[in-house]
N, C-alpha and C positions, 0 to 999 in steps of 0.2 A: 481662203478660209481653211483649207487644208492643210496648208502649208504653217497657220498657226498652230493646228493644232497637234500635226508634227511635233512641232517645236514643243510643246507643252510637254508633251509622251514625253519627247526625248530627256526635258529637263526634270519631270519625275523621276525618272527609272535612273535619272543620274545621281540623282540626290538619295534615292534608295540605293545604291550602288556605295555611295559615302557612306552612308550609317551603316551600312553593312562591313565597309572594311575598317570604319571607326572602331564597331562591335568587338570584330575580330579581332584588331589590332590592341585595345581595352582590354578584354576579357579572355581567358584563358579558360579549358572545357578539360573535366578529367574525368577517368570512368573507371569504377571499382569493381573488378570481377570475383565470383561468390570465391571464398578461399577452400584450398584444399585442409581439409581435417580429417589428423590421425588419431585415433582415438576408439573407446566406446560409441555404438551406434548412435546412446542417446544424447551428445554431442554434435548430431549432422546439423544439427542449426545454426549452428555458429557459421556457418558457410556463407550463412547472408545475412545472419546477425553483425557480425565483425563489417561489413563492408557500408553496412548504414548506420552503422556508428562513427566509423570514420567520415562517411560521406557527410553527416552533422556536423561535425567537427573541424573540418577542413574545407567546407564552402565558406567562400568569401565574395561579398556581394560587389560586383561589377568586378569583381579581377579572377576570381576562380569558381568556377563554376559545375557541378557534375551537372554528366547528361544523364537522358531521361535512359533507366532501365533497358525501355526497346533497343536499343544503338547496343545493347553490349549481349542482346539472346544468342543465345548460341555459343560463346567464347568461354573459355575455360581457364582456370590458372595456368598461364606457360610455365614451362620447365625448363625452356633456353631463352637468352636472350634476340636472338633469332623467332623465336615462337611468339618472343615479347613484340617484337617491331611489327609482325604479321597481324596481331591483338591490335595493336596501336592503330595500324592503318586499317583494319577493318573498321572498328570503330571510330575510327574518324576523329579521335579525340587527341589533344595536346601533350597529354599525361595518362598512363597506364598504372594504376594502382594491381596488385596483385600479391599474393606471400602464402601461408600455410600456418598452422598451430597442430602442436603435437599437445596431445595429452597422455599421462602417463598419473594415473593415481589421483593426486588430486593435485597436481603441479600441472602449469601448461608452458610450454616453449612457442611464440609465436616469432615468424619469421616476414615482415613487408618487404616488398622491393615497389621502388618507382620509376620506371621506362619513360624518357620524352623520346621525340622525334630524331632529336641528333644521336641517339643511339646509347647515351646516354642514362648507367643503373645506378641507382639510390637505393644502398642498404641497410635494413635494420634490423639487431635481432633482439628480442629480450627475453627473459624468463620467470614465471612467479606465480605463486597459488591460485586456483579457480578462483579463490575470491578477490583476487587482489588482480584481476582479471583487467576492468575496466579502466581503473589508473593507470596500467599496465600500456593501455591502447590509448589513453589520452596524453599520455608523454611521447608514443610516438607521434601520436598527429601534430601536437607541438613541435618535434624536432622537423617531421615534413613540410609543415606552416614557415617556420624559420627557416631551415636551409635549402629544400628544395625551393616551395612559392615567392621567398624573401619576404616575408609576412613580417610587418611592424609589431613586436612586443607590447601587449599590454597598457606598458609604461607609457612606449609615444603614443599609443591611441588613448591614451588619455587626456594630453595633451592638446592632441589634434580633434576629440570628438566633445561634443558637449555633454554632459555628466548627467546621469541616466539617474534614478532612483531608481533602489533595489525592491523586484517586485512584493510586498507586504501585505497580508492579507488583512491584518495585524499586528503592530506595534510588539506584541507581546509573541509573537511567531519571529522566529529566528531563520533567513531565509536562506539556502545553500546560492554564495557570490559565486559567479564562472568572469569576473575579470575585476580589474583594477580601480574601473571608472564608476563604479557605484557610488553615490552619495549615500551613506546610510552611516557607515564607521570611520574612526581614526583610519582603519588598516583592516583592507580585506580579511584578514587572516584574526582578527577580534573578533571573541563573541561575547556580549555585553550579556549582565548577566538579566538585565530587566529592572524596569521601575515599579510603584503599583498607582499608577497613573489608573484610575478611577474608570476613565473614557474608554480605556482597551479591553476592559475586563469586567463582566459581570461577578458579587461575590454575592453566595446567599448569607444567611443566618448560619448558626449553628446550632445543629440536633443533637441530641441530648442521647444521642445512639450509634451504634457503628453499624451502614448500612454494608451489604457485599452486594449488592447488584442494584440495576437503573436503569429506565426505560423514560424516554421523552414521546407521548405519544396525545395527539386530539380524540378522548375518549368518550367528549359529548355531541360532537357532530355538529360545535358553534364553530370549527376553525381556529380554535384556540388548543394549544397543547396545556398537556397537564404533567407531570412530574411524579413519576410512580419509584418508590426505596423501599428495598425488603432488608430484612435480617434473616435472621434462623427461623421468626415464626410468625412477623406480621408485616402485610403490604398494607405500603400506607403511600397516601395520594395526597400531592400535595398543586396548589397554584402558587405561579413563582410573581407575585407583585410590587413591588417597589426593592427589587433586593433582597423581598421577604418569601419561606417558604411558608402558605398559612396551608393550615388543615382541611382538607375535605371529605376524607372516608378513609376506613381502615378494615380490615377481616384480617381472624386470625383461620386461618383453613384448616389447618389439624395441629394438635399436640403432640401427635406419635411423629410426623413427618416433619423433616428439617429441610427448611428452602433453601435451592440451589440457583435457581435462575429466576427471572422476568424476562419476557418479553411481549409486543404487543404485534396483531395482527387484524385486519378486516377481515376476519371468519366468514361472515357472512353476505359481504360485498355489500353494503349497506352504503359505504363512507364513514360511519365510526368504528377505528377499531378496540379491540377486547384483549384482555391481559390474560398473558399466557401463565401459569405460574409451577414450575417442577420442583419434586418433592423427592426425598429419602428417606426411607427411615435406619436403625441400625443392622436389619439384616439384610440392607441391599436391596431392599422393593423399593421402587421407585412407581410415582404417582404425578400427574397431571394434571392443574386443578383450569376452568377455566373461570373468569369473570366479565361482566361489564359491568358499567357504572353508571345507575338509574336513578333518578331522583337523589344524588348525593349518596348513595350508600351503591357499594362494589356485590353485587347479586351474581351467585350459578348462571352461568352461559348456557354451556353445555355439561354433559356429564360426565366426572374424572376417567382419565385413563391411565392404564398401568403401564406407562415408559415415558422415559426422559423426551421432552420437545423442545423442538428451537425453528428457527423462522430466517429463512438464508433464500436470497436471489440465487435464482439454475438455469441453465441455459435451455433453452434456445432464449427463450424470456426474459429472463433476467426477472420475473417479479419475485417478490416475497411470498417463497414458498413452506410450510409447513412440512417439518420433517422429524422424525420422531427413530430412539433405539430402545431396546428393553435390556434391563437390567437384571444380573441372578446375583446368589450368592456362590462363592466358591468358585474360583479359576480369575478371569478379569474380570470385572465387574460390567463391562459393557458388553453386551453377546454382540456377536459378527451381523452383519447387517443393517443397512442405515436407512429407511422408509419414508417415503411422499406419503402426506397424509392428507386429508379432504374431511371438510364440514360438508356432511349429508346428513341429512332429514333429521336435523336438532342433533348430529352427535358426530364425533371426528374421529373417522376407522382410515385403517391403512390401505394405500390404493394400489403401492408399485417399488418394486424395490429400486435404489438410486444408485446408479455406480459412483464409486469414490478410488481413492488411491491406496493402494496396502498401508494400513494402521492410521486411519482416516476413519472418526468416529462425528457424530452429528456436532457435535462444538467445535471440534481444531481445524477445519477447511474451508476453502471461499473460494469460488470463482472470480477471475479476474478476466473481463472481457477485454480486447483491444479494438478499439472500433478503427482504428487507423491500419490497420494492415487485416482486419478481418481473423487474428488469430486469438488463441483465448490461455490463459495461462492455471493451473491452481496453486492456490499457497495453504502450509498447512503447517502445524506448529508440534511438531514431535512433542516428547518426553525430554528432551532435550533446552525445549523453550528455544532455540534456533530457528527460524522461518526457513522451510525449506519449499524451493517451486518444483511443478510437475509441470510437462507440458497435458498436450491436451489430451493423450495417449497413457498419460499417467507414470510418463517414464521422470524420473526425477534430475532435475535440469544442477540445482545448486541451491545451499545454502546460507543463511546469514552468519556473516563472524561473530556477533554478538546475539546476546539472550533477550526475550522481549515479554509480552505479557504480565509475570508477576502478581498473579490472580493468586487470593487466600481462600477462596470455595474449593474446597474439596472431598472428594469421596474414598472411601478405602476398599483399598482391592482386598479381600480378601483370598487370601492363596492357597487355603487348607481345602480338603477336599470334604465334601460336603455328610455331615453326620463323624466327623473326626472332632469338630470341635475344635474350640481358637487356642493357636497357641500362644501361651499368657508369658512366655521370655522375651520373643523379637517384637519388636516392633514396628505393626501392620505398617505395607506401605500406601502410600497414599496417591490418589490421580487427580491435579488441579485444573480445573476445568479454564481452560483458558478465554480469556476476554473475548468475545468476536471482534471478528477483523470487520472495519468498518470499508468498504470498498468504494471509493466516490470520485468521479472528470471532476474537480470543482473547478478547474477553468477552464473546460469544454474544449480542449480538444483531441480530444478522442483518445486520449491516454489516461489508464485510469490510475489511481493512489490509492497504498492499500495504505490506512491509519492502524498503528502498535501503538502499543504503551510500553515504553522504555524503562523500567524500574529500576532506582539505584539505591544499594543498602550497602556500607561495608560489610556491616556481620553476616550478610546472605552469600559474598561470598565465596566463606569459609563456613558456611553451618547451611544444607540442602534445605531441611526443614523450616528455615527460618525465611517467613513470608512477611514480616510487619516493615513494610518498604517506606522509609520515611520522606523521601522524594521522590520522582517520577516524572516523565516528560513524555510527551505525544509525539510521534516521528512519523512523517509522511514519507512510504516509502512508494519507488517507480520501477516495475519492472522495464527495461530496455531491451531487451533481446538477448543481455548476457548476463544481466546479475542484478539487483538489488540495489537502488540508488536514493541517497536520502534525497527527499525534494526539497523539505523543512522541518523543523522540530520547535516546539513553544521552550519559551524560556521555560529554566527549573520549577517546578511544581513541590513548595512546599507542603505535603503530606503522599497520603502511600492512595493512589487512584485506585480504584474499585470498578468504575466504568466510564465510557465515553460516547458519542455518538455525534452526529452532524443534525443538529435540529434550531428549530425557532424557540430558542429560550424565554425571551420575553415576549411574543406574541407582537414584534413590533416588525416584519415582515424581512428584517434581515437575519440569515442562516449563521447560528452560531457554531462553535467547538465546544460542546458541552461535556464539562469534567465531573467525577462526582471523586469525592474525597476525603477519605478519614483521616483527621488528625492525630498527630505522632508527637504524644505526649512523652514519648522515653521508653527505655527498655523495661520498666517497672511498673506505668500506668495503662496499658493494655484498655483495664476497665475502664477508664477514663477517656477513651477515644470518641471523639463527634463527628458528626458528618456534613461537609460542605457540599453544595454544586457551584462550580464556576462555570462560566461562558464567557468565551472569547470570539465575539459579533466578527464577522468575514468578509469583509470589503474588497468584493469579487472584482470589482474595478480597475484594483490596482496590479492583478495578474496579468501576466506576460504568458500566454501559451505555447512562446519560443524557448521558454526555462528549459535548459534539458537538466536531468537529474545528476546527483554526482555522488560519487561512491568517494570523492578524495574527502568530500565536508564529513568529520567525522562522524559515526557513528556512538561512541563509548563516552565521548564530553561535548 
């Protein structure tokens, strides 16, 4: 009996002994160490940003493999190829990733090398704008994939693999390809401009008015949303039913004050929430109105307050928190300071001031959490309309090549000092309040997508002040650790967007891409503008939460 069962041990541990040298012989193990970076301090993160961007990019399943972090603590970029071989045999690995980036202004110089066993250096160098960062590191890991791994191109894995569908969340969403074998186009490198296939796309009616803001929010606590559109002086509530926006309550708030924003919050923790609504008048006071909606008519909440508010997830939390600036006249119109604000005992006072990033005002910043690495990012939309990020320090990481937003709400700085009186030659310049960044995992894993609106007008240009954007497009963007990468973008958007948001349009329990939109009758009909909402239903199913983002699918078409 013993002697059977000898025999058995032995012919286990033999057979684990095979698949172990099978493994080894199969699959190849490479380890990325954090790179050395020359530069500004607030660049040290590219040190381990750069090496898990690679390490995405150059795993190949059952033949190249990186190892787990642990195996590489401790080791540092060699400096000789002797310090390489030493890295290599510590870590235990087949292949030694390692190199360095210089930064100097806004160009970076990066430099890979890769060490195997037989002693063996692989080198590369390239050069190219902070933004152009990422292409940058993705054509070398292609040349490491091809001439170091002998990795098959594209072309024969298309061949050889069976042909994937590209992931769609929507028909009418345009999705960033990362290889060849997609079934979706003629040619990866096509971008179809869109059908108006009925099934992908919700379209409403047309209003008889040009809305500038829009809130999608369930204001009666049935679980059904409602559809809230302002102009300059009335919030009107609409249900969206067969395609149709119908009426159901309207107020006008003030005569002297011109609406700048909506939005909607559970003030009072109930489960219905309430409409937030900011006001201006011409010398700069700014007014906060608040509503619910009772019996079909929009009734006083609470009682107005005198500063601009808006309604932005904050960390630790991440919930939707109330936060509010006040306004003067004379210097910028928004005073320094940006306030957490709290519904107490029927009225909404300020509770705490919010740190934000220098010239970071309660509309142009958002938090971006990462639940994948535990770190957290901000993006924030200058004067520039360029998305620029900050880390969590507030130190400012990089920003976008292209302009975004495209918002025609705005307010005037006045610059004259106060009791001088306006001066009646230049003309006042103006601050556009920028669209909120819509912040959403919509395919859960743990990376989040900051949603822009992309605005394209020729005459805008060549002429600053011209905002009547006659197309538009949605761009899902991903921060990665070093830049900015479009995930997706909807086909072109005939008329100039106004708002967006991620909500249940029709009430039919799938999560749309809700657009609002005023139509672009011409450079001469202005007055003649109406307003659409579209939704684009999101068929979370057909994501892939392996998509990584890509900075080469263009941004600008």
């Amino acid at each position: 009996m013993q002697s059977v069962m000898r025999t058995v041990i032995l012919a286990v541990l033999m057979l684990m002994l095979s698949i172990s040298v099978a493994f080894a012989e199969g699959a190849k193990t490479f380890g990325i160490v954090p790179f050395s970076v020359n530069g500004p301090k607030t660049f040290t993160y590219l040190e381990r940003a750069i090496p898990q961007m690679l390490s995405s990019r150059l795993f190949w399943k059952d033949n190249f493999i990186p190892v787990d972090a642990i195996a590489l603590d401790g080791i540092t970029a060699p400096t000789s190829n002797a310090e390489a071989q030493k890295a290599l045999s510590d870590a235990g690995v087949d292949y030694l990733i390692y190199g360095s980036v210089n930064i100097i202004g806004d160009q970076s110089s990066l430099d890979v090398r890769v060490a195997d066993r037989d002693g063996t250096v692989w080198p590369r160098s390239a050069s190219s704008s902070l933004n152009d960062m990422i292409p940058t590191l993705q054509n070398i890991a292609g040349a490491i994939n091809t001439e170091v791994f002998d990795r098959p191109d594209a072309r024969a894995q298309a061949v050889e693999q069976a042909k994937n569908r590209v992931n769609q969340m929507n028909p009418a969403i345009t999705v960033n390809q990362t290889s060849a074998n997609q079934e979706v186009y003629l040619n990866p490198q096509f971008r179809y401009a869109g059908g108006s296939d009925s099934e992908n796309r919700l379209r409403s009616n047309a209003l008889r008015f040009a809305a500038h803001g829009m809130v999608v929010a369930d204001l009666t606590g049935n679980k059904k949303n409602e559809i809230v559109l302002i102009d300059k002086r009335i919030v009107r509530v609409f249900n969206f039913d067969n395609n149709t926006l119908v009426p159901l309550a309207e107020v006008t708030p003030s005569r002297r004050y011109e609406l700048l924003t909506v939005r909607a919050s559970d003030l009072d923790r109930d489960g219905v929430k309430e409409l937030i609504v900011s006001a201006m008048d011409k010398d700069q006071s700014s007014l906060t109105f608040f509503y619910a909606l009772k019996d079909g008519k929009l009734v006083k909440f609470a009682p107005s307050i005198k500063m601009l508010v808006n309604v932005l997830p904050l960390p630790p939390t991440y919930l939707p928190t109330l936060i509010g600036q006040k306004t003067r006249k004379g210097g910028t119109v928004l005073t320094p300071g940006v306030h957490e604000l709290a519904f107490i005992n029927g009225e909404v006072v300020s509770t705490r001031r919010v740190a934000v990033p220098k010239k970071a005002n309660l509309y142009n910043f958002a938090w971006v959490p990462d639940e994948e690495d535990g770190d957290k990012v901000v993006v924030l939309l200058p004067d520039s309309e360029k998305v620029a990020v900050f880390n969590s320090k507030f130190n400012r990481i990089v920003s976008s090549p292209v302009a975004y937003s495209g918002s025609t709400v705005s307010i005037e700085n006045d610059d004259t000092m106060p009791g001088l009186g306006k001066d009646k030659l230049l003309i006042p310049s103006k601050y556009y309040i920028p669209m909120p960044f819509v912040v959403e995992d919509l395919d859960h894993n743990g990376k989040y997508e900051v949603l822009v609106n992309k605005p394209i007008s020729v005459a805008a240009q060549f002429f600053d002040r011209y905002r009547f954007f006659p197309q538009g497009e949605i761009h899902s963007l991903q921060w990665d650790g070093v830049g900015l990468g479009l995930q997706w973008k909807t086909r072109r958007i005939k008329g100039g967007v106004m708002a967006y948001q991620i909500a249940d349009l029709d009430n039919d329990g799938i999560m749309d891409l809700v657009v609002g939109i005023n139509t672009h009758p011409g450079a001469t009909g202005f007055e003649a503008r109406k307003t659409m909402v579209l939704g684009y239903p999101l068929d979370l199913t057909k994501t892939n939460a392996n998509t990584p983002a890509s900075s080469e699918f263009s941004q600008e078409q």
